[in-house]
C-alpha positions in Angstrom: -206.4 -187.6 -74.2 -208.9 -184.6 -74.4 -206.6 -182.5 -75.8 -205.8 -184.8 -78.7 -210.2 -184.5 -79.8 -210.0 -180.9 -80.0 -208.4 -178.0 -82.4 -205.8 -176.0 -80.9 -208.6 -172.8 -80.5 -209.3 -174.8 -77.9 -207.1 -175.0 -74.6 -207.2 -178.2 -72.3 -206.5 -179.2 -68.8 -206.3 -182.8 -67.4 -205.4 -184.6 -64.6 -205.7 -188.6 -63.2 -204.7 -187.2 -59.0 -207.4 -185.1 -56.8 -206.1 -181.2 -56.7 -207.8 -181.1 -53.3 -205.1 -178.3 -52.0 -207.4 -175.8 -54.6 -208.6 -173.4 -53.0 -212.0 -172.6 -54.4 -214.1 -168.9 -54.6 -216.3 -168.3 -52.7 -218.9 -168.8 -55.2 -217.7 -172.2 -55.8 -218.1 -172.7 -52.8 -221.9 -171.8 -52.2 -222.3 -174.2 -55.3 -221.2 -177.4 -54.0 -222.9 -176.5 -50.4 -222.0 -179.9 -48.5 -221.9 -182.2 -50.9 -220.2 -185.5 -50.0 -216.3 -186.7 -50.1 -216.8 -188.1 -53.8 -218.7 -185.1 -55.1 -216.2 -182.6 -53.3 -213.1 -184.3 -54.7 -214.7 -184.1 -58.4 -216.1 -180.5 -58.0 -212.5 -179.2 -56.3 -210.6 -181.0 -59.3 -212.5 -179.9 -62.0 -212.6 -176.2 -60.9 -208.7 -176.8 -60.5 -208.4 -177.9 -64.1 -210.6 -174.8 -65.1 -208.9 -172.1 -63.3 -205.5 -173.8 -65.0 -207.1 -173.8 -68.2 -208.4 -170.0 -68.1 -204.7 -169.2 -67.0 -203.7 -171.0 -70.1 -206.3 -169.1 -72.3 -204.5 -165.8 -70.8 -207.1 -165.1 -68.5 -207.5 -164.3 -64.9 -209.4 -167.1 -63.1 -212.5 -166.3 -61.4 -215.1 -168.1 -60.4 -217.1 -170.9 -62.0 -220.0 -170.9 -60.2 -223.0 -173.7 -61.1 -226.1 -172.9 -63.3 -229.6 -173.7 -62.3 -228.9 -177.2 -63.9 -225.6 -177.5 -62.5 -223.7 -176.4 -65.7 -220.3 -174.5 -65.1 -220.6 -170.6 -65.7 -217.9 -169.2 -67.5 -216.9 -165.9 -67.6 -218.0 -163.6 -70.3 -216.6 -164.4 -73.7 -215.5 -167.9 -72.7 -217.3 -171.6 -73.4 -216.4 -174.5 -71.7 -217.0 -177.8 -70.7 -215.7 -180.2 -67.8 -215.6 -183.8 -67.1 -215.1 -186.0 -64.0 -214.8 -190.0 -63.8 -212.7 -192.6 -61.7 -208.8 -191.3 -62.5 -209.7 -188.5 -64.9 -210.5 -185.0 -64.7 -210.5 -182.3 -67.3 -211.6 -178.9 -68.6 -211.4 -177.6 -72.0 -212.2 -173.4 -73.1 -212.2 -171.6 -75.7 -213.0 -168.2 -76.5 -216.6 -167.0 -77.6 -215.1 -165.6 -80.4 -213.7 -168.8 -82.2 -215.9 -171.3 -80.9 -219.5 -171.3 -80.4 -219.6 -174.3 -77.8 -218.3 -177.3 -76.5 -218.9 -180.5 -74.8 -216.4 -183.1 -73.5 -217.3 -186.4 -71.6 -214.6 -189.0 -70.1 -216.2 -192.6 -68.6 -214.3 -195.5 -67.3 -214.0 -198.0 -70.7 -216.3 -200.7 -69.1 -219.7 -201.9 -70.7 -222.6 -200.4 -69.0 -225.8 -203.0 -67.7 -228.6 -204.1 -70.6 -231.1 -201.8 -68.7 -229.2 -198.8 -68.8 -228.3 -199.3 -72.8 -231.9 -199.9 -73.3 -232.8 -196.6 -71.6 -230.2 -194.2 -73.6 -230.5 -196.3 -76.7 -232.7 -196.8 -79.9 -233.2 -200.3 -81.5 -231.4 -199.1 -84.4 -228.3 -197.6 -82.5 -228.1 -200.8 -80.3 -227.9 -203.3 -84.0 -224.9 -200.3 -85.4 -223.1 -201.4 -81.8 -223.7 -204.8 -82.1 -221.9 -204.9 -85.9 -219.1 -203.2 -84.4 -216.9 -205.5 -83.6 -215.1 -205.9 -80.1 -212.2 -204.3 -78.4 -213.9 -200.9 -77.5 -217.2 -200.9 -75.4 -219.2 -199.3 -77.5 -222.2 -198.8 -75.6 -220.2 -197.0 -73.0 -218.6 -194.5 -75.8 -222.3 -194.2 -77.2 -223.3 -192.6 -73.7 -220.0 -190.6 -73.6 -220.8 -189.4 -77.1 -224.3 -188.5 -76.1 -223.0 -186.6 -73.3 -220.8 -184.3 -74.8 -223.5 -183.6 -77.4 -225.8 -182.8 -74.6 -223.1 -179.9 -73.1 -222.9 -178.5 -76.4 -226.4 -178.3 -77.3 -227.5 -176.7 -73.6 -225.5 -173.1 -74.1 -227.0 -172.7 -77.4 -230.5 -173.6 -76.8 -230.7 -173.6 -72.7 -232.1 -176.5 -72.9 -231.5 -179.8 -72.0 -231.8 -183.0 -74.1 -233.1 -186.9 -73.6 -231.3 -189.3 -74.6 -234.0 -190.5 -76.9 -233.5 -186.7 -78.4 -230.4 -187.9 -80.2 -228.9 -190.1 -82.6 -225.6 -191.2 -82.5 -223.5 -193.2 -85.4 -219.8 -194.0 -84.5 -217.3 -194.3 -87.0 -215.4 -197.6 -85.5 -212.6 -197.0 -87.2 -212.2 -193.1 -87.9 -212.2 -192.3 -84.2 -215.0 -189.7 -84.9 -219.1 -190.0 -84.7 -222.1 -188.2 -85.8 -224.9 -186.5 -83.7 -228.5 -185.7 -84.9 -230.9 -183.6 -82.8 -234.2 -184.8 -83.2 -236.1 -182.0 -82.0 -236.7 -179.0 -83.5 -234.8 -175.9 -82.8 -233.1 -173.3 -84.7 -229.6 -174.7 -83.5 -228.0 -177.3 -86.0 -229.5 -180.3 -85.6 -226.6 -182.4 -86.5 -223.1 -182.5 -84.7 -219.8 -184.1 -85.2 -217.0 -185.1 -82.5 -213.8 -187.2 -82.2 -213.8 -190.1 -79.3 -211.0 -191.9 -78.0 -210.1 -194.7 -75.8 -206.8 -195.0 -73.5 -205.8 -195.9 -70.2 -209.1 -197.5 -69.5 -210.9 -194.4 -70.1 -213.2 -193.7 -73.3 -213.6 -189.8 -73.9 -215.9 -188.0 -76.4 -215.7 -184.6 -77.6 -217.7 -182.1 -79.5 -216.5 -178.7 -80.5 -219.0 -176.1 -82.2 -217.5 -173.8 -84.9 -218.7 -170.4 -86.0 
């Protein structure tokens, strides 16, 4: 599903089981301290999918320890970005050298409550869902958009974004979607991704090129 939102610079790893027989470094480890069953099974299968993933990318694994905001740390020269929801886990890496970032997002395709739209939504993106149409749940794929935006943007800038920081316009039919950055930086303000939906999952991705 991921794999089919990204070039082919850009190696992928995804799995619907837990790959709870991983055996983790210790620095992954340390970073998921005694976090409960849930947590443990998303944090062990994600760090399975990105050791696979550097293997793929002709790299020895090593550890992906957590940044101060919980971000992955990649080794040198690699980005990255992982994902975790109900029955799907992935990783997708790249080298540095072709890509400057990446985010990817996966969410179960269910709409999310009026409350939490109206907290990660503008007026105006909330009327371009509305004139979509049915069949997808927008408003979910809008948060899964904004979230891969938000992965990318945080290794270029180191730091974070709210939700209010970015506008999102979906192309309905085109299976791709727009991102401005309303804040000013000297990043790009304006990114692009690919979104699809499948097997009851909705996943956005975002790839920065050089």
């Amino acid at each position: 599903m991921i794999d089919g939102l990204v070039p082919r610079t850009v190696v992928t790893v995804t799995t619907g089981a837990d790959l709870l027989e991983t055996e983790l470094f210790a620095e992954e480890e340390r970073a998921l301290g005694t976090a409960v069953a849930k947590r443990r099974r998303e944090f062990v299968t994600g760090r399975a999918c990105a050791h696979r993933a550097l293997e793929r990318l002709g790299l020895v694994p090593t550890p992906i320890a957590c940044g101060a905001h919980g971000e992955p740390l990649w080794p040198a020269g690699v980005v990255g970005s992982i994902t975790h929801c109900e029955h799907y886990r992935a990783c997708a890496v790249a080298r540095a050298q072709d890509v400057r970032s990446l985010g990817i997002d996966a969410e179960p395709h269910a709409p999310i409550a009026t409350d939490v739209l109206e907290a990660i939504a503008s007026a105006q993106e909330r009327r371009a869902l509305a004139a979509h149409g049915s069949g997808v749940c927008w408003d979910r794929l809008l948060f899964s958009a904004k979230e891969a935006v938000f992965k990318a943007w945080y290794p270029l800038t180191r730091q974070g974004l709210a939700f209010d920081d970015v506008d999102v316009r979906i192309d309905c039919r085109g299976g791709t979607f727009r991102a401005d950055v309303l804040v000013e930086d000297d990043e790009p303000a304006e990114f692009h991704g690919r979104w699809r939906v499948a097997g009851g999952i909705v996943a956005a991705a975002v790839v920065v090129a050089w």
